[in-house]
C-alpha positions as CSV (number, residue, x, y, z in Angstrom):
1,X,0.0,0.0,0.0
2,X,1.3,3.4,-1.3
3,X,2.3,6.0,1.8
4,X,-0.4,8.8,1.6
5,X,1.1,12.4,1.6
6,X,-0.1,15.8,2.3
7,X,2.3,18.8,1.7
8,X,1.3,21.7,3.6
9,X,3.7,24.9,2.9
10,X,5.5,27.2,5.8
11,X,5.8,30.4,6.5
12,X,9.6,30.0,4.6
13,X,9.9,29.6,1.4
14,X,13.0,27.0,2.1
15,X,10.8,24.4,4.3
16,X,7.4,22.3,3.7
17,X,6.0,20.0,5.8
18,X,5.3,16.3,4.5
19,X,2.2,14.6,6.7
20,X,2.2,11.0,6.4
21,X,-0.6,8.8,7.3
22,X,1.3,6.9,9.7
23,X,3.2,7.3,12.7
24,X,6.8,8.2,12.7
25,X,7.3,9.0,16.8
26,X,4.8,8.9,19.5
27,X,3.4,11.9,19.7
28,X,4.3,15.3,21.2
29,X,8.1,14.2,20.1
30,X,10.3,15.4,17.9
31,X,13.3,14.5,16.3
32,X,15.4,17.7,14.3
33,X,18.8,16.6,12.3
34,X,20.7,19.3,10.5
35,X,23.8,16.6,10.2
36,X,24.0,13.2,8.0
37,X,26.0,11.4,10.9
38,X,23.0,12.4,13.6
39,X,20.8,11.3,10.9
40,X,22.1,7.7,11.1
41,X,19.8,7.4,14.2
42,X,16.4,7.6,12.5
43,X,16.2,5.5,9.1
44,X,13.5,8.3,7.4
45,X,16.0,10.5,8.5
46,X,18.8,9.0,7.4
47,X,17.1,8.4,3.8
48,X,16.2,11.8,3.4
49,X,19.8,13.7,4.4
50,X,20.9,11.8,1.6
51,X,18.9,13.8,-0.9
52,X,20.9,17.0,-2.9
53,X,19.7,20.1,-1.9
54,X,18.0,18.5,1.8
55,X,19.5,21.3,4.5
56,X,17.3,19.9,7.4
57,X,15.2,17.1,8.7
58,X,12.7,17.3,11.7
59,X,10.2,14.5,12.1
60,X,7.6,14.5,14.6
61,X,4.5,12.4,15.2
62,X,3.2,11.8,11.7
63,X,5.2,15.2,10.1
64,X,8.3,15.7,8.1
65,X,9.7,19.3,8.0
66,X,12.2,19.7,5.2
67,X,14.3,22.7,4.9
68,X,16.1,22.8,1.6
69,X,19.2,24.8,0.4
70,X,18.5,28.3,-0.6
71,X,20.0,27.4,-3.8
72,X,17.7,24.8,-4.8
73,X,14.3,24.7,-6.1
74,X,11.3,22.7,-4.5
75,X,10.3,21.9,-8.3
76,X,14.0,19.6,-8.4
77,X,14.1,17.8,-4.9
78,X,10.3,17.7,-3.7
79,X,9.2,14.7,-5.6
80,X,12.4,13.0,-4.6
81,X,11.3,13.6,-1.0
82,X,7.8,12.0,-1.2
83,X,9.5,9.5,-3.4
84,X,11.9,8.4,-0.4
85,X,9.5,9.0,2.4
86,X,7.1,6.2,0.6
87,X,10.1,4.1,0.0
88,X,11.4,4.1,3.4
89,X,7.7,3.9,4.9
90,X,7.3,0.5,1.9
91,X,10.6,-1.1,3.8
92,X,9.0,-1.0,7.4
């Protein structure tokens, strides 16, 4: 069964949140990783840093916030984001 995503835009123009219909992390926690190596800890996490042009990763409950360079438009790495978050949420 394919992950079901919502993106819902942010106040910045550098970060969108991705809401999954599943749990990531109990809720009312949070995970943030602005570093691959503290990404290692978290496989969505870990999956995601490895995308071009992905500054940050914070996942709570059933929410990913992606920050992405400034460089970098949405239109190149957004559908590689949903594409990874459905892959990662197929292997679990």
């Amino acid at each position: 069964m394919s992950t079901s995503i919502t993106v819902i835009p942010t106040r910045s123009e550098h970060t969108i949140t991705f809401k999954v219909d599943r749990a990531l992390l109990p809720y009312g926690k949070s995970l943030p990783f602005s570093e691959p190596a503290a990404a290692a800890l978290h496989p969505m996490a870990q999956a995601l840093t490895t995308i071009p042009g992905v500054n940050s990763v914070w996942i709570m409950a059933d929410e990913i916030m992606i920050t992405k360079d400034e460089d970098v438009r949405w239109a190149t790495i957004k559908p590689k984001v949903m594409e990874t978050i459905r892959k990662v949420q197929a292997d679990e």
